[in-house]
N, C-alpha and C positions, 0 to 999 in steps of 0.2 A: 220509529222503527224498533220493533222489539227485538233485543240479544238472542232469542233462541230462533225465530222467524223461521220457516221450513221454505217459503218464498218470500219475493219481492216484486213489488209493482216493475211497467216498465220505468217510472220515475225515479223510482228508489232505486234502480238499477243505472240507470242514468247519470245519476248523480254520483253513484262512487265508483263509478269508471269515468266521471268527466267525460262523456258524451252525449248526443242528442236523441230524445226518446226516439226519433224517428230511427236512428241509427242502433238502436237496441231492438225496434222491433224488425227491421233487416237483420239481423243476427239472428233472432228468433226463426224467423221465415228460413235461413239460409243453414240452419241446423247447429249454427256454435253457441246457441244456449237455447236448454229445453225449457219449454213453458208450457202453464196450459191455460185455457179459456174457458174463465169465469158462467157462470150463465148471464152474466149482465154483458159481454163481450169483452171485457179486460182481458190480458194475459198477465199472468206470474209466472214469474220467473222463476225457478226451481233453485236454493240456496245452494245445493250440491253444484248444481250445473255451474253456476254463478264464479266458486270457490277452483270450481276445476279449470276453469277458461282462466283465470288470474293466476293460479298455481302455473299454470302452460304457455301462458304467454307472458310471465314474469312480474305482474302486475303487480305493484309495494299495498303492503295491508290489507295481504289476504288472511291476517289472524286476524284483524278487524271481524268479518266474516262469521257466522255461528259455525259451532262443530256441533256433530252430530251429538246426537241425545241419549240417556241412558236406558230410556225407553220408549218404546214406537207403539201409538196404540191406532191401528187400524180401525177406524170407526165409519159406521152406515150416517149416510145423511141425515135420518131423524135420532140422532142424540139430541138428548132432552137438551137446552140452552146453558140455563145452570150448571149441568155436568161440565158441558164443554167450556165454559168461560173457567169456573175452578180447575178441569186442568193444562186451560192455555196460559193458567197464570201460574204453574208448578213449572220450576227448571226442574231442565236436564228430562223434558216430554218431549216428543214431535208425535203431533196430531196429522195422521192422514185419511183423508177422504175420496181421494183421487187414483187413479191408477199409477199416473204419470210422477205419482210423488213417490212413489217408492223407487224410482229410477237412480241411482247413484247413492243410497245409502250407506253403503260402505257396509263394515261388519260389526261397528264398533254399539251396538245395543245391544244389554245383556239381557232385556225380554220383547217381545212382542205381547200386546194385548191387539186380538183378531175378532171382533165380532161377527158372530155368525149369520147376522142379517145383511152382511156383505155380501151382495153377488156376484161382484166380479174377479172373488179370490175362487181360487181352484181347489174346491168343493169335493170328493172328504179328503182330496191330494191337497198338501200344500207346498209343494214344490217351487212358487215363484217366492212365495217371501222365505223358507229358511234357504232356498239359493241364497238369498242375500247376505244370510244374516246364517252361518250352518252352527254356531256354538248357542246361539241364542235358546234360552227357553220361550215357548209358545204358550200362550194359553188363551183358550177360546173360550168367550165370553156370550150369553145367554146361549149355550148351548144345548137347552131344555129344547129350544125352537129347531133343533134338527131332527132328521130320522132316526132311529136308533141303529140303522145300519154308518150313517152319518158319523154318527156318535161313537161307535165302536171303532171305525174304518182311523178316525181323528185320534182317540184315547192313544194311540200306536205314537204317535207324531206330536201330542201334546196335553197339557191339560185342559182338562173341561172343567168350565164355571160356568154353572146352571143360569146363576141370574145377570144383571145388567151389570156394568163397569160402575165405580164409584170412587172421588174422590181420594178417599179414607184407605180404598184396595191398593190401588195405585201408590200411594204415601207408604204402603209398609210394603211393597214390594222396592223402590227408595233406597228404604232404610235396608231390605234385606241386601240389596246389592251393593249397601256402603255410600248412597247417596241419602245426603237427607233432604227431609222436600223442607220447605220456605217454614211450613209451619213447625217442623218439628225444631229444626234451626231457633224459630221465634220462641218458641217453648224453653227451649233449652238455656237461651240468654237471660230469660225473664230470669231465673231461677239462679241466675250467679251475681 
């Protein structure tokens, strides 16, 4: 189980509640923790969701638990492979691709990365995700791929980045917000 995880299988959920998958996926069906479904039919279970049912029903070693992330980068389903494994291996990311994953984030992300080839974010309003998040800076990513009415309606509400998300963009936004990412950390060590 990875520390920053944004979900958990029903197993993995199972196991640090000490109870039976079957009885996590009843929890699910019965609305005391949000999940969604895989296209293979699994359900994840949402780490927010997870932390909030333990906070409220009292439950020991909910710091166990990841917190939210320094940065939330809203991504389309074809991000290229490579992109996305470099930065599920960056602490302090939560990678979303779902709807249901922005459900309980809290406010505590000092940016959003939103790409534009997402359709189900609310197109040139973005009202669902800075509801969540209203201090956070925004910024939208291959924004060359929108309207120019798109483009202008958005510049209002955040910044535009013409081209794709990258590892390296990501790392120095990091470091601007006072997080260093894994490699700048690794850099820095060599050197003392």
């Amino acid at each position: 189980m990875r520390p920053n995880s944004s979900y958990f299988s029903t197993s993995q959920t199972a196991q640090m509640l000490g109870l039976s998958v079957g009885t996590i996926q009843r929890m699910v069906e019965s609305g005391a923790l949000q999940a969604y479904t895989t296209q293979g039919g699994h359900r994840r279970i949402l780490a927010s969701s997870l932390r909030h049912y333990c906070e409220t029903q009292g439950v020991p070693g909910t710091q166990a638990l990841p917190a939210s992330a320094g940065i939330c980068i809203v991504h389309h389903a074809g991000m290229p492979a490579h992109v996305q494994q470099a930065l599920a291996q960056m602490a302090h990311i939560h990678l979303v691709s779902h709807p249901l994953e922005l459900a309980g984030l809290g406010e505590s992300y000092a940016v959003f990365f939103m790409d534009a080839h997402v359709a189900w974010l609310d197109w040139p309003d973005l009202h669902r995700p800075q509801s969540l998040a209203p201090q956070a800076r925004f910024i939208v990513y291959n924004s060359q791929d929108l309207s120019p009415e798109q483009q202008q309606a958005l510049a209002r509400q955040a910044q535009l980045y013409p081209a794709d998300i990258s590892a390296d963009l990501v790392a120095g936004y990091l470091l601007a917000i006072g997080t260093p990412s894994p490699t700048a950390a690794a850099t820095s060590n060599n050197h003392h």
